[in-house]
Steps between C-alpha positions, in 0.01 A plus 500: 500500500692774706704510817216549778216351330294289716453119368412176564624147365281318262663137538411563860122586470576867632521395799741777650544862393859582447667860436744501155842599645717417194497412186786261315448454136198234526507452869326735751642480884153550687411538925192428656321786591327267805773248524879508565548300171756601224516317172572503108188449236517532160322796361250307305413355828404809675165717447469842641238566761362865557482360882584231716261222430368394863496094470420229690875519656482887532214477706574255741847676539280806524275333788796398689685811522220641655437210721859517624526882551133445694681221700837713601282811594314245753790407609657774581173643694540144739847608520421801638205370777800228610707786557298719740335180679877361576647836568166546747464857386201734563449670188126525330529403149774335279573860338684570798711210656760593771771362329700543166544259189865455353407256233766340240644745267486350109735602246313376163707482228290454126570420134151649372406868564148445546529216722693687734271789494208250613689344741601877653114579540435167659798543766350784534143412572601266780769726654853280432801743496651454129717621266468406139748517223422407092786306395576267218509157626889513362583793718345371876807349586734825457161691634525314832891552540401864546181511662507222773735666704318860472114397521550202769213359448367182671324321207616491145256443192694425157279464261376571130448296184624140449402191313613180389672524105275244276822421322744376797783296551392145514142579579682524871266683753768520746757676327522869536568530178139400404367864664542852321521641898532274727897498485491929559287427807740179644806760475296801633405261810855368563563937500290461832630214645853657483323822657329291810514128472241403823175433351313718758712794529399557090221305312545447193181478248593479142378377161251511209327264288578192428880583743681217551394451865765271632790695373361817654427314843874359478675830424292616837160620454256480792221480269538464086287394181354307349475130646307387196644699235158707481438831455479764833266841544704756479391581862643163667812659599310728686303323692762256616753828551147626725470186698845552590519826577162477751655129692620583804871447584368244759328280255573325147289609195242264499593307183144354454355804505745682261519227268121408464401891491743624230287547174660227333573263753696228622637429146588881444695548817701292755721553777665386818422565865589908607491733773266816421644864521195704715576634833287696761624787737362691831455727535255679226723751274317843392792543222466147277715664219871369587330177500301480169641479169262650180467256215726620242597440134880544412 
């Protein structure tokens, strides 16, 4: 067994495929290569895979990304017919509305490489302004001291790998001390709230799986994981971070909807009521470039 290998679990059926990041004497520290899980397993536990198995879980995460990226592309084309019918314009086709989108700017911070690679090309296929940074969940707090103030972005994503330890402290699911992340994300949010403390001004989406969701909420995220202590899609920050970045100013994000429509659902992700981040302006700009931001990896 070597640093990289790709394995699953056999006490867990091989149900997940995880990615060997270290190795400590008998104990390998693993992370999903779907999931936002990180965990310890014995190394007589684990059985290297030449590929990712796709299982019953894989594909029904699999079905749902693309059911949610199918949903937010839909949504973005109503978007756009709203527009020109309440602006009244008298343009031909949707290519060419009269008026220009500023939509919410998202600065995605990310404890897995790969992850935030994925996310990147899925800002990019529906158009949000981002920057993304790899960090080590450890190092988002610091990260945020210096970034906030430079990117000034409207919607924050702090995510990467969590989980709850099997051997906690009193078998207590509401101690932060039961998480291997979710304390790194609770100080990285409180970063935030110290940078802008209204709730719309910044929204704040953060965890991984298994994140102690109350603590997160508590320390001030708009939106946080995991309700039910399951495991999320690695693309669930995304979509939520999309949702907010594409609500207009004028409305709330429509919590049903974001909720429901996240790959893993209602038990993966919660939040409380929020003002989007998208605005509109007139008249039609030929030069969009001081207005965009190019998904980036720092």
């Amino acid at each position: 067994m070597n640093v990289g290998d790709l394995v699953v679990r056999k006490s867990y059926g091989g149900d997940v495929a995880f990615r060997v990041e270290d190795m400590r004497s008998n104990l390998a520290v693993i992370k999903g290569t779907e999931f936002r899980l990180l965990a310890d397993s014995p190394l007589d536990d684990l059985v290297r895979v030449p590929y990712a198995p796709l299982s019953e879980r894989s594909q029904k995460a699999n079905i749902r990304a693309n059911e949610s990226l199918s949903r937010l592309k839909r949504l973005r084309e109503e978007q756009t017919q709203r527009n020109q019918v309440n602006l009244g314009g008298d343009w031909p086709t949707v290519e060419q509305p009269s008026y220009f989108e500023v939509p919410g700017k998202v600065l995605h911070l990310d404890g897995d490489l790969n992850y935030l690679k994925k996310s990147l090309s899925l800002y990019q296929q529906l158009r949000v302004p981002v920057e993304g940074h790899y960090v080590n969940e450890s190092g988002m707090a610091d990260a945020l001291y210096r970034l906030l103030p430079r990117v000034r972005p409207d919607i924050v994503v702090i995510t990467g790998h969590d989980g709850v330890l099997k051997q906690r402290p009193n078998n207590d699911l509401y101690s932060l001390n039961s998480y291997k992340n979710s304390q790194n994300f609770v100080t990285a949010i409180q970063v935030a709230r110290q940078y802008e403390r209204h709730y719309d001004t910044l929204t704040v989406i953060a965890g991984a799986c298994q994140s102690h969701f109350e603590a997160l909420l508590q320390a001030g995220a708009n939106f946080a994981s995991s309700p039910g202590r399951i495991l999320i899609h690695a693309l669930d920050p995304v979509y939520v971070a999309a949702k907010a970045s594409f609500t207009s100013i004028r409305e709330t994000i429509d919590m049903t909807d974001v909720l429901h429509n996240t790959i893993s659902g209602t038990q993966g992700v919660g939040g409380i009521e929020t003002r989007g981040s998208y605005r509109i302006g007139l008249p039609r700009l030929n030069d969009l470039t001081q207005l965009k931001v190019s998904p980036s990896v720092m």
